[in-house]
BAKEDREN-696572 format. One record per residue: x, y, z of N, C-alpha, C in turn. Coordinates in steps of 0.1 Angstrom, whole numbers, plus 2048, in hexadecimal, padded with zeros to 3 digits. Each point is the difference from the previous one (the first is absolute). Example, Ala and Ser with C-alpha at 12.3 -4.5 7.8 and 13.67 -1.06 7.14 Angstrom:
<sites>
n_X;n_Y;n_Z;ca_X;ca_Y;ca_Z;c_X;c_Y;c_Z
884;7C7;84E;7F7;80C;800;809;80C;800
7FC;80B;7F9;809;80B;800;7F8;80B;808
</sites>
This chain:
<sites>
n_X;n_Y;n_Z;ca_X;ca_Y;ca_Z;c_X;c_Y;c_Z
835;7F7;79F;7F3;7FC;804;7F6;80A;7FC
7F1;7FC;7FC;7F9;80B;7FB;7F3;7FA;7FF
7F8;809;805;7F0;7F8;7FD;7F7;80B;7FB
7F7;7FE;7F3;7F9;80B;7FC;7F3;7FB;802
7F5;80A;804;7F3;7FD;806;7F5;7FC;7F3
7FA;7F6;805;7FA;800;7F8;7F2;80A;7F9
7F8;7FE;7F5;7F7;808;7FD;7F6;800;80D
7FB;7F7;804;7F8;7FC;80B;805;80B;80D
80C;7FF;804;808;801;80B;7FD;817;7FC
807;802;7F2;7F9;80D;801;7F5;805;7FF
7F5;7FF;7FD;7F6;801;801;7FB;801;80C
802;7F9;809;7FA;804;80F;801;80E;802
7EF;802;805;801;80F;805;802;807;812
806;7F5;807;804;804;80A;80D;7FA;805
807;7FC;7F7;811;801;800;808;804;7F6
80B;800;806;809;805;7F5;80A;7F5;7FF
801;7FB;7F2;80C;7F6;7FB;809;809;7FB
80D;7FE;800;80D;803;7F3;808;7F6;802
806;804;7F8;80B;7F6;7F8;80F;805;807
808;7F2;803;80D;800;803;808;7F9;801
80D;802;7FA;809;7F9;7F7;80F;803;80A
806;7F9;801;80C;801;806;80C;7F8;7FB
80E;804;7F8;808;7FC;7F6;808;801;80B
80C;7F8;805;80E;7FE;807;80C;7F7;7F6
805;807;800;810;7F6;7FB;806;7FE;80A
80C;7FB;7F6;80D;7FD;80A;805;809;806
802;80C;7FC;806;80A;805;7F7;806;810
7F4;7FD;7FF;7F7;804;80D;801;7F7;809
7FF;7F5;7F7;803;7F8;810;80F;7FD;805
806;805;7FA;80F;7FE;803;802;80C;809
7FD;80D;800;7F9;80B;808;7F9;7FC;80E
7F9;7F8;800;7F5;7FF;806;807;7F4;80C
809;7FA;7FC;809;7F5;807;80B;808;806
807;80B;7F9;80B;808;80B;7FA;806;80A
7F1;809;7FF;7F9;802;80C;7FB;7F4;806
7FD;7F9;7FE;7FE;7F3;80C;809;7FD;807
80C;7FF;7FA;80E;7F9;804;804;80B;80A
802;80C;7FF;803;80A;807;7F7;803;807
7F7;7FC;803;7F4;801;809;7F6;812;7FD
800;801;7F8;7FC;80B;7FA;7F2;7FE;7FE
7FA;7F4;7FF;7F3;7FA;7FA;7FD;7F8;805
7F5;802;809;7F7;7F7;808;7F8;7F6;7F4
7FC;7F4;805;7F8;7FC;7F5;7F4;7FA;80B
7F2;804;805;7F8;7F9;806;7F6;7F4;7F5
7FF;7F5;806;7F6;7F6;7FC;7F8;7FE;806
7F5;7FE;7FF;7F8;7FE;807;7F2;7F5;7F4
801;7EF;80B;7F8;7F5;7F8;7F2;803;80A
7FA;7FC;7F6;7F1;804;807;7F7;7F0;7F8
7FD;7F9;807;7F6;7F2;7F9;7F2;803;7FA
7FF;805;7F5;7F7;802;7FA;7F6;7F4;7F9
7F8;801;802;7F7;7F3;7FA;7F8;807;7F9
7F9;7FB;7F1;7F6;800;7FC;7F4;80F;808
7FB;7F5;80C;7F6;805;809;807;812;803
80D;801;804;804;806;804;808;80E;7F9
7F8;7FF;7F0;805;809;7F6;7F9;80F;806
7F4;800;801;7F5;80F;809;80A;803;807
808;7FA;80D;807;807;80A;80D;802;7FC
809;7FB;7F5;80C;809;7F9;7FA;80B;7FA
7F5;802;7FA;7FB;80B;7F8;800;809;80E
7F9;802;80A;7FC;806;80C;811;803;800
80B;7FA;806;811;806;804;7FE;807;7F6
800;7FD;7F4;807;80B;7F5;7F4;80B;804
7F6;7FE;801;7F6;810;7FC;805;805;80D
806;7FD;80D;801;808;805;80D;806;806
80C;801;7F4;808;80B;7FD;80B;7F8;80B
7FE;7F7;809;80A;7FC;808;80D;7FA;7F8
7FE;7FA;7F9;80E;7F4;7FB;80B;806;7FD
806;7FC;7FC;813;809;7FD;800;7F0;7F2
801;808;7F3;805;7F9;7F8;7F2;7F8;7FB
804;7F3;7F8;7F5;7F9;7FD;7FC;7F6;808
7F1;7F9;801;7FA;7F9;802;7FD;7F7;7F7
805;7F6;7FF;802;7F0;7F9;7F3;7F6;7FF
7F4;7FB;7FC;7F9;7F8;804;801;7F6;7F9
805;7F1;807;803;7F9;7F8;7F8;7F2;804
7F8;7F9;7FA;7F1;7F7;805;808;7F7;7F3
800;7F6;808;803;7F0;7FE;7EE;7FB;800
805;7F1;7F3;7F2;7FB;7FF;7FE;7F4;80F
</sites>
């Protein structure tokens, strides 16, 4: 998974964008399934109903350092 910002996106002068890429194989997640299985690895989820209207207040969770992991926003037409 990997998203690079755009020229727009750096150019703002009161945030900071970077770039980040994350590569997994078989071998990680085959890792990543013996710590589950053996209870070694918690995995939290957490769905949140994001709408359209509702994009400002996922930005607000993420700016304010609470979340564990990623935030998902996913807006159906």
């Amino acid at each position: 998974m990997g998203g690079q910002p755009t020229p727009e996106q750096l150019a703002l002068p009161d945030k900071s964008v970077s770039f980040q890429f994350s590569h997994s194989d078989t071998a990680v997640f085959d890792g990543l399934i013996t710590l589950f299985t053996n209870d070694q690895l918690h995995i939290e989820v957490q769905s949140l109903p994001f709408t359209a209207e509702n994009v400002v207040k996922a930005h607000q969770i993420i700016e304010s350092h609470h979340t564990t992991g990623k935030l998902v926003i996913h807006i159906t037409d």
